[in-house]
C-alpha positions in Angstrom: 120.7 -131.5 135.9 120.7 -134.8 133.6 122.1 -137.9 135.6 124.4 -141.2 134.2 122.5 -144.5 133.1 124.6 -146.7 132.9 125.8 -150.3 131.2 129.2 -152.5 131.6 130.3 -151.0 128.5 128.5 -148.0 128.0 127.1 -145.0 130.1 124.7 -141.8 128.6 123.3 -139.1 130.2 119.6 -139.2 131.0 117.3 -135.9 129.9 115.6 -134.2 132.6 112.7 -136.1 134.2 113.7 -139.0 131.8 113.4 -142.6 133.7 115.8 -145.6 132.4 115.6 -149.4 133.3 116.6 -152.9 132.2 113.8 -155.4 130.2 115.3 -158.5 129.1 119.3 -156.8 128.5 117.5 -154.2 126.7 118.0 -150.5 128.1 114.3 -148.5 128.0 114.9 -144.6 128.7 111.3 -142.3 128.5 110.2 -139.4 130.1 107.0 -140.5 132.6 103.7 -139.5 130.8 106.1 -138.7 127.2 105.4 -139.3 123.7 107.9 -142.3 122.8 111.0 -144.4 124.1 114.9 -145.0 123.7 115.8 -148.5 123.4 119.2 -149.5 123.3 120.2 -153.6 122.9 124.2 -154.0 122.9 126.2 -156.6 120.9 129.8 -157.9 121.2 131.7 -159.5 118.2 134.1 -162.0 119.2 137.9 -161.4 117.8 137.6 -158.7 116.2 136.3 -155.3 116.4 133.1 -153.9 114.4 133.5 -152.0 111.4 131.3 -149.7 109.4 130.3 -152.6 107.0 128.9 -154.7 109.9 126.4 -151.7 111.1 125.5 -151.3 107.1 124.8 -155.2 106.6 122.5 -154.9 109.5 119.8 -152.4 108.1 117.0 -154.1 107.4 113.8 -151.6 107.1 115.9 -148.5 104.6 118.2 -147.9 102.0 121.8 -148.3 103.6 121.9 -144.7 101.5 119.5 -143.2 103.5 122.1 -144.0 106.7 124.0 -141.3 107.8 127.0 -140.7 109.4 126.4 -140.1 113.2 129.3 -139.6 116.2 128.5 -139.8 120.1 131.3 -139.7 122.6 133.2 -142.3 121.4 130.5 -144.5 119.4 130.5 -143.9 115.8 128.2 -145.2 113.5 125.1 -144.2 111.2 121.3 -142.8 112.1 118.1 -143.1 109.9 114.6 -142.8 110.3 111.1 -144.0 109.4 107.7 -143.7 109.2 105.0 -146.8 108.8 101.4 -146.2 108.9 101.3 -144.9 112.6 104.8 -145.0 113.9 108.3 -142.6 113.3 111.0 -144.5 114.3 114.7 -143.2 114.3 117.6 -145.8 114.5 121.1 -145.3 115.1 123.6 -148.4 115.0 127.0 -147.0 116.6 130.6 -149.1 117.2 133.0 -148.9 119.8 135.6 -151.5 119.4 133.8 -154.9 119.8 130.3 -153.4 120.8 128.0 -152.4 118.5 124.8 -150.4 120.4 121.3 -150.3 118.3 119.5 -147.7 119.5 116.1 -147.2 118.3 113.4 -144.4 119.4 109.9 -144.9 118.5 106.7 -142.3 118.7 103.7 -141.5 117.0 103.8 -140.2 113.7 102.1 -136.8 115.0 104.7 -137.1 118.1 107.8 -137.2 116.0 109.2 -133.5 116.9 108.1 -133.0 120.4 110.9 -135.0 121.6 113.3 -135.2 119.2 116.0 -132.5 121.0 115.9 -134.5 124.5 116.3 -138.3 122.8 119.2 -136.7 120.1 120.9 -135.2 123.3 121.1 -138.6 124.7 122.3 -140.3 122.1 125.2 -138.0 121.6 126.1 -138.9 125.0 126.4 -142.2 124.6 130.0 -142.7 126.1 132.1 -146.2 126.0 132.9 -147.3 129.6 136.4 -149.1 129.1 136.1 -150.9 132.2 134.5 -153.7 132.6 133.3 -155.5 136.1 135.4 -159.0 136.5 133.7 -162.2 136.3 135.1 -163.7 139.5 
């Protein structure tokens, strides 16, 4: 059974054996002993809401063709990957509202596939949380 981890504004659903903490606002999800991690950073815009335009001005390393349309539980957004000389890196930037989530998962080159079906899993369960703790 998979259990939450979750933000203020965002919860997903952990794959078996997977371990997630906090570094620096940035959530780090890997299996002990696996291949790679899920990092997740989280950014608000102020007055107004995200759009698909935003999450394409903010690829960098590709193509914005090479993005492609990708849905989680309420997040929406596009997914690409990458490889560099030693590293395969997949990258999704999803919206919700205000919050845009940039979720990256990095392995080996030779490790791409052996984790791929756990870390896509998670993604997809990205779900928005629409309540948010008060700030006394």
């Amino acid at each position: 059974m998979s259990s939450p981890f979750e933000a203020a504004r965002w919860s997903l659903e952990l794959p078996k054996r997977w371990l997630g903490e906090w570094e620096n606002d940035i959530a780090v999800i890997y299996a002990p002993g696996g291949m790679g991690a899920l990092q997740i950073s989280e950014y608000q815009k102020l007055e107004t809401e995200i759009t698909d335009e935003d999450l394409l001005e903010s690829i960098e390393e590709v193509p914005q063709d090479q993005a492609t349309p990708f849905s989680a539980k309420g997040f929406v957004g596009f997914h690409y990957c990458y490889s560099d000389d030693a590293t395969h890196w997949k990258i999704w930037l999803l919206r919700d509202a205000d919050i845009m989530l940039f979720v990256t998962y990095n392995c080996n080159v030779a490790d791409a596939k052996v984790e791929e079906q756990e870390v896509i899993r998670a993604v997809r369960s990205i779900t928005p949380r629409k309540t948010c703790p008060s700030r006394g």
